[in-house]
BABAGU-944404 format. One record per atom (N, C-alpha, C): residue number from 1; atom name; x, y negated, z negated. Coordinates in pm, 1 decimal. Example, Ala and Ser with C-alpha at 12.3 -4.5 7.8 and 13.67 -1.06 7.14 Angstrom:
2
   resi   name          u          v          w
      1      N     1319.0      569.0     -780.0
      1     CA     1230.0      450.0     -780.0
      1      C     1320.0      330.0     -780.0
      2      N     1285.0      225.0     -708.0
      2     CA     1367.0      106.0     -714.0
      2      C     1290.0       -3.0     -787.0
END
This chain:
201
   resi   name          u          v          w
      1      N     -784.5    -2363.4      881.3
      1     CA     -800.5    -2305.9      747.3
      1      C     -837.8    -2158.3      756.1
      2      N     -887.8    -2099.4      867.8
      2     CA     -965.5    -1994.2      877.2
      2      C     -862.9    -1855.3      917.7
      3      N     -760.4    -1961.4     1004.4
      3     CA     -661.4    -1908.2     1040.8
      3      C     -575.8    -1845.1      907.5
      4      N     -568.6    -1955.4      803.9
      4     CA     -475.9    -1889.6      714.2
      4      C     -522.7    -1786.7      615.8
      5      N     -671.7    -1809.4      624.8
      5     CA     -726.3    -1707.2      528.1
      5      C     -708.4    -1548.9      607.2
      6      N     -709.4    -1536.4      742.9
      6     CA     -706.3    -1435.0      794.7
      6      C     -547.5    -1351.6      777.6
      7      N     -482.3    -1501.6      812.3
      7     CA     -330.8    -1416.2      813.7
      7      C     -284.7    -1333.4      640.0
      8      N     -348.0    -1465.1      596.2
      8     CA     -351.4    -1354.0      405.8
      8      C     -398.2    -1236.6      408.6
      9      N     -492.3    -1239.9      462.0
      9     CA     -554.1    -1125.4      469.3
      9      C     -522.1     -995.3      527.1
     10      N     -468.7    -1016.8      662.2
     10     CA     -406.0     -898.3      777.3
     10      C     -251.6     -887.3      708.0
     11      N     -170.0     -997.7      638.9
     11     CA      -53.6     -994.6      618.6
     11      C       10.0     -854.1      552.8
     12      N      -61.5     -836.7      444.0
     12     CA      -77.3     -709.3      366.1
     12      C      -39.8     -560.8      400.5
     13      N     -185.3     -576.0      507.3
     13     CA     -186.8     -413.8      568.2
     13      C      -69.9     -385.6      687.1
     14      N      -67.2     -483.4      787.5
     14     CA       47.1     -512.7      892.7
     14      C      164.3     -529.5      823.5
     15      N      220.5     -582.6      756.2
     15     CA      349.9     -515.7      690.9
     15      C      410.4     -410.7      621.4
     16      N      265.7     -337.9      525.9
     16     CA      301.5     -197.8      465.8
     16      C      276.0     -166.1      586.5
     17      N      202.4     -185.5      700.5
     17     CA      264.7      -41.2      801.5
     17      C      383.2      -43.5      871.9
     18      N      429.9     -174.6      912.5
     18     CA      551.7     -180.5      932.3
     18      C      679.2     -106.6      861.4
     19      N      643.5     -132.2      765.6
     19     CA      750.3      -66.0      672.0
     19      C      746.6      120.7      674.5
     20      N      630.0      112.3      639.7
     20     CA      606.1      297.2      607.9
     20      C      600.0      345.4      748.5
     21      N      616.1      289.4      872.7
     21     CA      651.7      357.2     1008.6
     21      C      817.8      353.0     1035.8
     22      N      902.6      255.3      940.4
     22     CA     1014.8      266.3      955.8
     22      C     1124.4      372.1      869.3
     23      N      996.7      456.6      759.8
     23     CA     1087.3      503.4      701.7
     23      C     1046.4      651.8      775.4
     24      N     1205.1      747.4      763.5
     24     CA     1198.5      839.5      827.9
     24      C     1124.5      938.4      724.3
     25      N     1036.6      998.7      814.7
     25     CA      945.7     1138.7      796.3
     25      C     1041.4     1237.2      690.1
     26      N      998.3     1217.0      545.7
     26     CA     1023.1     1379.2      487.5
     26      C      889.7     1449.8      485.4
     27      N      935.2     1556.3      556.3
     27     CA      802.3     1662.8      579.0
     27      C      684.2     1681.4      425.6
     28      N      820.7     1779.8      346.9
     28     CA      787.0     1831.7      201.3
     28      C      883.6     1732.5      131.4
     29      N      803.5     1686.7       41.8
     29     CA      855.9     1627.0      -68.9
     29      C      932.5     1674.3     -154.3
     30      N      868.3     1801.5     -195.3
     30     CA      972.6     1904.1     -261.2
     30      C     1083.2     1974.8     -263.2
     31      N     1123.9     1919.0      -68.9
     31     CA     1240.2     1993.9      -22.1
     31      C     1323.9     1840.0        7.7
     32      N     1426.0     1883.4     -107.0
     32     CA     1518.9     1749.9     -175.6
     32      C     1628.0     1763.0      -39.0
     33      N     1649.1     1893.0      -10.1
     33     CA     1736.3     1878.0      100.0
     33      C     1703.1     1793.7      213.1
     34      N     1577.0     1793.1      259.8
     34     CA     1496.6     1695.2      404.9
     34      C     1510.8     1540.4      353.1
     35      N     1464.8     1518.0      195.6
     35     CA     1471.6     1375.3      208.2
     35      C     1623.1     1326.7      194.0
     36      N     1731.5     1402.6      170.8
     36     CA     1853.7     1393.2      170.2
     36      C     1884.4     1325.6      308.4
     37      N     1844.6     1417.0      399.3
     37     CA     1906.9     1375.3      557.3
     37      C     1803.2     1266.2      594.3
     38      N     1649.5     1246.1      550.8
     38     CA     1648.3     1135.9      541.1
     38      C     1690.0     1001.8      519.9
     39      N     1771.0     1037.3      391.3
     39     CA     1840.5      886.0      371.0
     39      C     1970.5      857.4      416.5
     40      N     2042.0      977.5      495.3
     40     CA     2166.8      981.2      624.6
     40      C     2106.7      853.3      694.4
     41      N     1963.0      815.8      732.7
     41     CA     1920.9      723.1      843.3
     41      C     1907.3      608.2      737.5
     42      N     2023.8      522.0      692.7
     42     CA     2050.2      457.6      620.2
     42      C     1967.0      342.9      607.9
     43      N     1983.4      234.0      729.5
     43     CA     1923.5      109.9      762.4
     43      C     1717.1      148.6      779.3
     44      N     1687.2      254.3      818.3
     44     CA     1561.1      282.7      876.4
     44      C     1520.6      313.1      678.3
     45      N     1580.2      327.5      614.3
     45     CA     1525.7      458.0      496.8
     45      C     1472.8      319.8      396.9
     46      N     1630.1      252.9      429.0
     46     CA     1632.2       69.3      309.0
     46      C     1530.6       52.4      367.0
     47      N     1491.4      -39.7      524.3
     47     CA     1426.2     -157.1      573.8
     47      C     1293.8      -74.5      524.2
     48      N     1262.7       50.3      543.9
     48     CA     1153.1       46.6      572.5
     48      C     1061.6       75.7      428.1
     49      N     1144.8      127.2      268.0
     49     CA     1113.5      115.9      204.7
     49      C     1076.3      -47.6      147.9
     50      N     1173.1     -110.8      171.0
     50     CA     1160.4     -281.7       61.2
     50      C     1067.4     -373.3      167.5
     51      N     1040.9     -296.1      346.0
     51     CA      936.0     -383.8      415.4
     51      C      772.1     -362.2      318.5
     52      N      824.1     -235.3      312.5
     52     CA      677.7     -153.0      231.8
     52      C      616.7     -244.8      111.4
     53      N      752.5     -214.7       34.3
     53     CA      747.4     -291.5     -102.5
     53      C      708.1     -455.9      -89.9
     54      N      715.4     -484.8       22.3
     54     CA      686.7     -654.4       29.7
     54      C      546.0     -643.1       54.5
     55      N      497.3     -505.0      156.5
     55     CA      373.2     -553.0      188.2
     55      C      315.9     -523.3       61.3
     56      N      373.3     -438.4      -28.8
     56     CA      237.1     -395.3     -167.5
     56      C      239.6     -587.5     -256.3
     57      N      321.2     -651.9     -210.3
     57     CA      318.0     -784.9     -285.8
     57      C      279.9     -899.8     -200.8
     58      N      233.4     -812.8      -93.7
     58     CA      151.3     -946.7        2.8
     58      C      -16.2     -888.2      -31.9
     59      N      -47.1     -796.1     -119.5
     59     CA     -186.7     -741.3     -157.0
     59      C     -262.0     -795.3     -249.8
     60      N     -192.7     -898.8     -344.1
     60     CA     -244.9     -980.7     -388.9
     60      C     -300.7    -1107.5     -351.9
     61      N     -206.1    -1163.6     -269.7
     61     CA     -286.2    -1252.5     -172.6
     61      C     -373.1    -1219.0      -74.7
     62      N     -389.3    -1089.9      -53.0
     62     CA     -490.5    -1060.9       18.5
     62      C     -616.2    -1048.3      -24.2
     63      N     -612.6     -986.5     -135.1
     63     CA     -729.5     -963.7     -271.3
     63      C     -785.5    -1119.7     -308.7
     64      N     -672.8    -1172.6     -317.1
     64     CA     -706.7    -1320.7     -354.6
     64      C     -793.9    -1362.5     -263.4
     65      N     -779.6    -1378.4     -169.7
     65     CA     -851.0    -1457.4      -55.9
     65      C     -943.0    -1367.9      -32.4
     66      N     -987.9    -1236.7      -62.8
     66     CA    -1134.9    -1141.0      -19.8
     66      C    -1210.0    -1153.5     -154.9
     67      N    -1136.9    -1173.0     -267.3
     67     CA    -1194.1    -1258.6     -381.2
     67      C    -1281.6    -1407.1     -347.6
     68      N    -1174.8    -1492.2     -345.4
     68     CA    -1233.2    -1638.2     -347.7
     68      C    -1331.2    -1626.4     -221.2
     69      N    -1345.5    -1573.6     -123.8
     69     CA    -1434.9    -1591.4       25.3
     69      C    -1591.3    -1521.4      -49.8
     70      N    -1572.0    -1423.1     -162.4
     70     CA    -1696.7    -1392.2     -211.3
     70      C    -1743.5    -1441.6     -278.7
     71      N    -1675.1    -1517.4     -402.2
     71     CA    -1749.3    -1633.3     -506.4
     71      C    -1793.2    -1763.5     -402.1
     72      N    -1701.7    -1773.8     -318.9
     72     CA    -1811.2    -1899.9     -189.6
     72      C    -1966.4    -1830.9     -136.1
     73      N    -1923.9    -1681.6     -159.7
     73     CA    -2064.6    -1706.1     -145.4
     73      C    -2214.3    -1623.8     -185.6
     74      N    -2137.7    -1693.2     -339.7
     74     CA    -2217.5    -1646.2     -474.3
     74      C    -2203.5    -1545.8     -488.1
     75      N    -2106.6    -1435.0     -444.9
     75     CA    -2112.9    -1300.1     -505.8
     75      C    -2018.5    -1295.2     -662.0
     76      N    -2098.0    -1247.1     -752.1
     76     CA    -2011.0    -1235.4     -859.5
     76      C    -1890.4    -1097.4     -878.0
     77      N    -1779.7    -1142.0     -884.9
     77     CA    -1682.3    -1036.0     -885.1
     77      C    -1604.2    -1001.4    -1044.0
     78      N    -1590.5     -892.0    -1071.8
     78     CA    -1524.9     -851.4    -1182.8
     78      C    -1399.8     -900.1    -1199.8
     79      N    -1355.8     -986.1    -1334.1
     79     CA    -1245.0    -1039.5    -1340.3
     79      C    -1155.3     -899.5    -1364.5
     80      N    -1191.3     -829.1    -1333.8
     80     CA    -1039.5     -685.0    -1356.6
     80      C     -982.1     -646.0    -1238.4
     81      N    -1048.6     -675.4    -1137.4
     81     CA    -1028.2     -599.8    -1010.4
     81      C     -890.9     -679.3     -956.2
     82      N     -869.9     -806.8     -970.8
     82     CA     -725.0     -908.2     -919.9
     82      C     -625.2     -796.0     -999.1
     83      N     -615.8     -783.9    -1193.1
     83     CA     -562.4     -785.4    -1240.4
     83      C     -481.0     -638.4    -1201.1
     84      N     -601.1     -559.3    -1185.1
     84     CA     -498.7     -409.2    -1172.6
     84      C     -466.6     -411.7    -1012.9
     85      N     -532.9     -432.7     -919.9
     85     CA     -456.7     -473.5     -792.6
     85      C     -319.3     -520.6     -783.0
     86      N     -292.6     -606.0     -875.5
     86     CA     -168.5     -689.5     -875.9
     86      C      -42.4     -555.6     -976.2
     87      N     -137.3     -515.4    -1071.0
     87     CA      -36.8     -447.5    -1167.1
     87      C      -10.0     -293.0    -1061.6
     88      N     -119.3     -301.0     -990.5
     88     CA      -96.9     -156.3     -926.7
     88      C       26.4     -161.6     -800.5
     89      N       54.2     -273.4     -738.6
     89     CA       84.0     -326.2     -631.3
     89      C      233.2     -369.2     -711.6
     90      N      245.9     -433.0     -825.7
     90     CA      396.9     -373.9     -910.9
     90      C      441.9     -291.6     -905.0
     91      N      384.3     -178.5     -947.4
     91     CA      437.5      -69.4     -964.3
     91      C      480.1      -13.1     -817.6
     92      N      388.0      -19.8     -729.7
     92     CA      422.7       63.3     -577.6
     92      C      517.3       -6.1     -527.4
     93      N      527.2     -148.5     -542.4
     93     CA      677.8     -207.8     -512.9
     93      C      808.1     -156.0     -603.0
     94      N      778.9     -176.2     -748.5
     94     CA      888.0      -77.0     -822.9
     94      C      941.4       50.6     -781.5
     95      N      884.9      139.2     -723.6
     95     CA      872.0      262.9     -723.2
     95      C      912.8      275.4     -556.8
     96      N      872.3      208.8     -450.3
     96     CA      968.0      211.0     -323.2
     96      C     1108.3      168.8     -317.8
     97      N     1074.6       36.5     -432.2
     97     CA     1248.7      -17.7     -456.1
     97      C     1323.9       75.9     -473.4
     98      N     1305.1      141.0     -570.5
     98     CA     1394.4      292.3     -649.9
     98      C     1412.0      369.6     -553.9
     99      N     1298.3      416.8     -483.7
     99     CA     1316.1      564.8     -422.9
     99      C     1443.2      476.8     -280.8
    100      N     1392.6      340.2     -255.5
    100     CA     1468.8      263.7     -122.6
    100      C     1628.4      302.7     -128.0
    101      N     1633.5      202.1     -259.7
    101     CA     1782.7      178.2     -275.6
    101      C     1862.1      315.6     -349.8
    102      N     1797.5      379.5     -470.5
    102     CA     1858.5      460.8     -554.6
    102      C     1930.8      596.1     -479.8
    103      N     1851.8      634.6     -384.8
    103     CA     1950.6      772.4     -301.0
    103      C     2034.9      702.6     -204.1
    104      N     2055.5      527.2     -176.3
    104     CA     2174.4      512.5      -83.3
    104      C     2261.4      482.1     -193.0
    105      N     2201.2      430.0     -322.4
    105     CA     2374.7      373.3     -384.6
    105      C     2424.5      541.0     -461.4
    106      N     2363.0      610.5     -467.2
    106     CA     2421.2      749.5     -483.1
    106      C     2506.4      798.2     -396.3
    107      N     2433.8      795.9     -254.8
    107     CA     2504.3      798.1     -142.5
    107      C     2660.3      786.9     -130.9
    108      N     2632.6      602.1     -150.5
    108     CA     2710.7      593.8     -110.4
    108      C     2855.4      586.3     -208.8
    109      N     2821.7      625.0     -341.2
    109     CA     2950.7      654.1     -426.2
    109      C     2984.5      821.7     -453.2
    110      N     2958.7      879.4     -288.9
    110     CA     3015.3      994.3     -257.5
    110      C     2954.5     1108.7     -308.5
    111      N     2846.2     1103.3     -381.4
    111     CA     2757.2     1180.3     -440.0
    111      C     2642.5     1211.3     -371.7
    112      N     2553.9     1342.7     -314.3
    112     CA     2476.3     1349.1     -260.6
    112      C     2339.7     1326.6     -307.8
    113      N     2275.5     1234.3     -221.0
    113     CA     2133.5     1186.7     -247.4
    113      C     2032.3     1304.8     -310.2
    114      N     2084.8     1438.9     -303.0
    114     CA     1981.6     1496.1     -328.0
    114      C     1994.2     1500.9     -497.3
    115      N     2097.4     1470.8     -537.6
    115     CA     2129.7     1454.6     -689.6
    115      C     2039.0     1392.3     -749.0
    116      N     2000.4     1219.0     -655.6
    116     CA     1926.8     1140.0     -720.8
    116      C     1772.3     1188.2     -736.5
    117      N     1703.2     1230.9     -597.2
    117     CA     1600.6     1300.7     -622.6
    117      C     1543.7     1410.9     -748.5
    118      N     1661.1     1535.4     -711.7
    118     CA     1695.0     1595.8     -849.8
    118      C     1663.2     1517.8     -982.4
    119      N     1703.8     1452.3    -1034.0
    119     CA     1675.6     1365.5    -1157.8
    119      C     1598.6     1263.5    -1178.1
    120      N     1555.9     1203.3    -1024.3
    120     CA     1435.6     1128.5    -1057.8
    120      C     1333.7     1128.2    -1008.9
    121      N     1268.5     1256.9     -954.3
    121     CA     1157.5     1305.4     -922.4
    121      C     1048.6     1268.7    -1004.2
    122      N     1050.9     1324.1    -1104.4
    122     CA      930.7     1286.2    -1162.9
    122      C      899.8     1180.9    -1201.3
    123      N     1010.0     1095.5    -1265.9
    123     CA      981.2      946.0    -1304.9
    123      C      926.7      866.7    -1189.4
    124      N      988.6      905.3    -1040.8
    124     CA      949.3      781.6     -942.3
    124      C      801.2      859.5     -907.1
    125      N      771.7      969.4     -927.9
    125     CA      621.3     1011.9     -933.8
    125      C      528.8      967.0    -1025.4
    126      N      601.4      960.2    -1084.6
    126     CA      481.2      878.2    -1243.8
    126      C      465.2      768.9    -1165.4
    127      N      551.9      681.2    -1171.6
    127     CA      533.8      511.5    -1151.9
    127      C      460.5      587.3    -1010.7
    128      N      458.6      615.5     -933.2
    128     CA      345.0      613.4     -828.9
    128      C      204.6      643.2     -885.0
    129      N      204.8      763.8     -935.3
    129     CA       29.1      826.1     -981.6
    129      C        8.1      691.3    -1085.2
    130      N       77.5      614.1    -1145.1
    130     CA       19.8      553.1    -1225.5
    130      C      -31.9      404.5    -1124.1
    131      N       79.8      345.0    -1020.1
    131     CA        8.9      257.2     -919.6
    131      C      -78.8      298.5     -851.5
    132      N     -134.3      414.2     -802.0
    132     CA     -282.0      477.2     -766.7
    132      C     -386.0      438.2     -821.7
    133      N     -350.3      470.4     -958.5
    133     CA     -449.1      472.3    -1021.2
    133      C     -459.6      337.0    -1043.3
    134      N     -384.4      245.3    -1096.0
    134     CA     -451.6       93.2    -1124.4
    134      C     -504.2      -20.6     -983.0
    135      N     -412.4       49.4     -858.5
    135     CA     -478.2      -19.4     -733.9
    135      C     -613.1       81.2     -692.1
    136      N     -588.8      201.2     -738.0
    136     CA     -753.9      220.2     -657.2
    136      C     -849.7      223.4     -750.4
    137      N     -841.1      171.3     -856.7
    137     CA     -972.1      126.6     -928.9
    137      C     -977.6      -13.9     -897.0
    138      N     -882.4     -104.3     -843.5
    138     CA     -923.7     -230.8     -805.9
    138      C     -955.0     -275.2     -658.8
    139      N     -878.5     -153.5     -584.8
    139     CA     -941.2     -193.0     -450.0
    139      C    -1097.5     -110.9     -420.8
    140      N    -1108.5      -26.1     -499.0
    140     CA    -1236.9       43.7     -403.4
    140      C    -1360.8      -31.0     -530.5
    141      N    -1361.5     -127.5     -658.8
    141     CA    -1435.3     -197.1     -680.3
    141      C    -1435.8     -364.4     -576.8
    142      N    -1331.4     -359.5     -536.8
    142     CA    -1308.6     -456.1     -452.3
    142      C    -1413.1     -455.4     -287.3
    143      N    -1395.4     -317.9     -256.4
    143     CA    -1490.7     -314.7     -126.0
    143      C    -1572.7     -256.0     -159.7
    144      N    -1623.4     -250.8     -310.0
    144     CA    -1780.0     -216.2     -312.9
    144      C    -1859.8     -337.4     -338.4
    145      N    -1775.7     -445.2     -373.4
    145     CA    -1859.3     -566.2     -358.7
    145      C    -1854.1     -667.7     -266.2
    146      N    -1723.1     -615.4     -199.0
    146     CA    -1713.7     -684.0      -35.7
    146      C    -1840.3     -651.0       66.1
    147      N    -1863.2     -476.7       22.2
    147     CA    -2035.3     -453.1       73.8
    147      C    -2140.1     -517.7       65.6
    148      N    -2117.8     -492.8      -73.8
    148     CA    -2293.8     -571.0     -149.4
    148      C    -2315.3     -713.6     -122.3
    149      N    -2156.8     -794.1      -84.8
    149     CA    -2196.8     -935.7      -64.9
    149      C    -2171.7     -972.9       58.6
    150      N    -2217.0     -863.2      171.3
    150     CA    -2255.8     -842.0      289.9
    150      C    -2092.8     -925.4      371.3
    151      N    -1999.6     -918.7      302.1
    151     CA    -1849.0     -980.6      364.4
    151      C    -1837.3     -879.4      472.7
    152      N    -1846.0     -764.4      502.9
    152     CA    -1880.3     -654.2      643.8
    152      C    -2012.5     -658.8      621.4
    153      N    -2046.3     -610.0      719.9
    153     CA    -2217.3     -599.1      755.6
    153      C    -2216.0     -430.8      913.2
    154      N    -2322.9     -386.7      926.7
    154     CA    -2336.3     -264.6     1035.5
    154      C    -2230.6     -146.5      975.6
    155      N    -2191.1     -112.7     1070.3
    155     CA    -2098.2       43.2     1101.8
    155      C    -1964.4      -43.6     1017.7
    156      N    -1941.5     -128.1     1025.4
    156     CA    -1790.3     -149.4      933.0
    156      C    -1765.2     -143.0      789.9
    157      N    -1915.1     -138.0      721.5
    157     CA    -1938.0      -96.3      586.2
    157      C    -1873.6       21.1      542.8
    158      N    -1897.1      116.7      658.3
    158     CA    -1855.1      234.9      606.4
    158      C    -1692.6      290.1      667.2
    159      N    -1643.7      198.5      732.7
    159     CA    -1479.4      208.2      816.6
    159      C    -1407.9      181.3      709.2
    160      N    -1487.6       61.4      640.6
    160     CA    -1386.1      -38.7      522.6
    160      C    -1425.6       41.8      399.3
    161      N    -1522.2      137.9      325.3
    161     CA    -1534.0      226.7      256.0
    161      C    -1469.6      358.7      253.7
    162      N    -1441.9      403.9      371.6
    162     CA    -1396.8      520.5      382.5
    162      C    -1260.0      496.7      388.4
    163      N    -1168.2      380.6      470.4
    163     CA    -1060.3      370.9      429.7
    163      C    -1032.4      372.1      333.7
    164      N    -1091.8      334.6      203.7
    164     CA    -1073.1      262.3      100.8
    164      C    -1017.1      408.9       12.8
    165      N    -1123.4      479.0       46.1
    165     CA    -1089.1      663.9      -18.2
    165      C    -1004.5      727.2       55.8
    166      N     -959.0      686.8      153.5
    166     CA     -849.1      752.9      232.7
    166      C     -670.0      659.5      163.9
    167      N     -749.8      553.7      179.1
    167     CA     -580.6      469.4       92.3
    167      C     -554.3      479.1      -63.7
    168      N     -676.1      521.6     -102.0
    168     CA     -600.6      598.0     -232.3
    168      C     -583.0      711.2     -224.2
    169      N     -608.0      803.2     -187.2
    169     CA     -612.7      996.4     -153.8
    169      C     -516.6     1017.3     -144.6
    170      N     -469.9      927.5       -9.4
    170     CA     -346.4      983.3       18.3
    170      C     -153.4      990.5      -20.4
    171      N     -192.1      903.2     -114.6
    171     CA      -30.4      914.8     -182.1
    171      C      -49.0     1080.2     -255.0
    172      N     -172.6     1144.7     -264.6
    172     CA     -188.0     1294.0     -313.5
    172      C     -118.1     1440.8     -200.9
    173      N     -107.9     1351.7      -58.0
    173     CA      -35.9     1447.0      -32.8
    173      C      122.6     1434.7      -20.2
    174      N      170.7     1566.3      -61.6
    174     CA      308.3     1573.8      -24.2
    174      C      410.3     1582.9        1.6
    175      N      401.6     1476.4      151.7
    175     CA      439.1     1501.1      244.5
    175      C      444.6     1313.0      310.0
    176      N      545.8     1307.4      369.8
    176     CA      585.9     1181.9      390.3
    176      C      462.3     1128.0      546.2
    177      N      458.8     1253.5      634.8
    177     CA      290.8     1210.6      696.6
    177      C      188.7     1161.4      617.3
    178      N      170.4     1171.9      500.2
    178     CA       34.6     1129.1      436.6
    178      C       93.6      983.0      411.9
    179      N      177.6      933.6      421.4
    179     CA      182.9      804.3      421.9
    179      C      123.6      675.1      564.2
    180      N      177.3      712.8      647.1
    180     CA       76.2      724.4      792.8
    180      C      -51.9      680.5      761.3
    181      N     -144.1      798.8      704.3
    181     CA     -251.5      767.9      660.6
    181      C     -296.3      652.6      596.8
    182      N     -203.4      640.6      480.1
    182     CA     -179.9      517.0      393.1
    182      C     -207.4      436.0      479.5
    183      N     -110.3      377.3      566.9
    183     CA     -114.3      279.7      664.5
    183      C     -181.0      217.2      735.5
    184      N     -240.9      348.8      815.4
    184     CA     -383.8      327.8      902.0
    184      C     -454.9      304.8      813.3
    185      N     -479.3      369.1      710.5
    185     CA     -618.6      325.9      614.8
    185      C     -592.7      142.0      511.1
    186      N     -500.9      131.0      501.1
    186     CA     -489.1      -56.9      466.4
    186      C     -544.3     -117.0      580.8
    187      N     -518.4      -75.3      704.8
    187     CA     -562.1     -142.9      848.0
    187      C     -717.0     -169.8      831.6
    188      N     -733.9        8.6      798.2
    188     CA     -899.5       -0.8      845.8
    188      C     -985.5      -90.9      690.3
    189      N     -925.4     -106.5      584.3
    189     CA     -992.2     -174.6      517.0
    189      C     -980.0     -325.2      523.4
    190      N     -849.0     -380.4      518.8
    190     CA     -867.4     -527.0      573.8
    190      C     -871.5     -618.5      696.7
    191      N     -878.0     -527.2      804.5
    191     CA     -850.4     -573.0      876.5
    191      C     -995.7     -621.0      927.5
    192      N    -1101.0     -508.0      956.6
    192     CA    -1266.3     -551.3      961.6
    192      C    -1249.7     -724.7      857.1
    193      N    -1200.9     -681.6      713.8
    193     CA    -1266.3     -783.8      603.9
    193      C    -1183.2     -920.0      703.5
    194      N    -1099.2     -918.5      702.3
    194     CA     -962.5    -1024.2      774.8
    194      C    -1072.6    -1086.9      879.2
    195      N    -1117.0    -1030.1     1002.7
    195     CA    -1148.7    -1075.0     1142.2
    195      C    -1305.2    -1106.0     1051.4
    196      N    -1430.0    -1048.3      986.7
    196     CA    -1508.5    -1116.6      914.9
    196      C    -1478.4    -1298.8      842.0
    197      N    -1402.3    -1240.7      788.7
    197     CA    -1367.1    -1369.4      693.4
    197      C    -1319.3    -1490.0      817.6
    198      N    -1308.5    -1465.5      893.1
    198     CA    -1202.2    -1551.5     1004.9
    198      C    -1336.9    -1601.4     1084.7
    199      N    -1426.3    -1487.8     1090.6
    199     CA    -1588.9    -1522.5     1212.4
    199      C    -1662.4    -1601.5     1157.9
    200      N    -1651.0    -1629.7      969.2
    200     CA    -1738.1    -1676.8      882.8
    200      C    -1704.3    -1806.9      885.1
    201      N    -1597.6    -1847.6      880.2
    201     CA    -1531.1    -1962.0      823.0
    201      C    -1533.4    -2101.8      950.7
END
């Protein structure tokens, strides 16, 4: 049983990094020409956006299970924190889908990807700043009571806190490295909670 609560748990962060290490590096975001030849790396640009997008929908079951492991043991948790996790974790799947697929099927009906960027820059930026904002008001109330109800305990209080401000921060830079960050920082927040929850059980 302990086993499966862990794999819920690690499932999450180990697949958005999978994914966001497969998609190729645009430096500047703003330079439509780089993510153009980005999406030349066809198979790496898809897999590694919709791997992404799966892990933002394996984050609910992860939440779920760092949820239920704290009401076992009596910590009271805010019924909002599932809800925008889940709505925030929509949207970042919406919004990789688009950016995944939308510059190859441009692509590939002979039109250059940088067209699609061109015109949907800002919209696939909204739907991001707006999944920021509803996952990091639910994850960083999420590991402030993963603290308080001692689910980490020592020096990992503050690994699984500081990730927590590093995995929302960083969709602010950009630049396709600050995703990286992203990555490592899902690690460093569930992964402590994951191997806890697994020592407890």
């Amino acid at each position: 049983m302990s086993g499966g609560k862990v794999i819920s748990v690690l499932a999450f962060p180990v697949l958005l990094s999978i994914g966001i290490f497969l998609i190729p590096v645009v430096s500047d975001y703003s330079d439509h020409e780089l993510a153009a030849q980005a999406v030349g790396k066809t198979d790496l640009w898809v897999a590694g956006h919709l791997i992404s997008a799966m892990g933002f929908g394996l984050s609910g079951w992860a939440s779920c299970t760092v949820v239920d492991e704290l009401h076992r043991g009596s910590s009271r948790v805010p019924s909002f924190i599932l809800p925008f996790i889940g709505i925030g974790a929509g949207l970042y799947a919406a919004g990789l889908g688009v950016d995944g697929l939308g510059p190859v099927i441009v692509n590939s009906s002979g039109a250059s990807p940088v067209s699609f960027f061109d015109a949907s820059g800002w919209y696939v930026s909204g739907v991001f700043m707006l999944a920021t904002f509803f996952f990091a008001i639910g994850l960083i109330s999420l590991v402030i009571h993963v603290i308080r109800g001692e689910l980490v305990v020592g020096p990992w209080r503050y690994v699984v806190f500081i990730s927590a401000l590093v995995f929302v921060s960083a969709p602010a830079i950009p630049s396709g490295w600050g995703l990286y960050g992203e990555a490592l920082a899902a690690l460093g927040v569930f992964a402590p909670i994951g191997i806890s929850i697994g020592r407890s059980s």
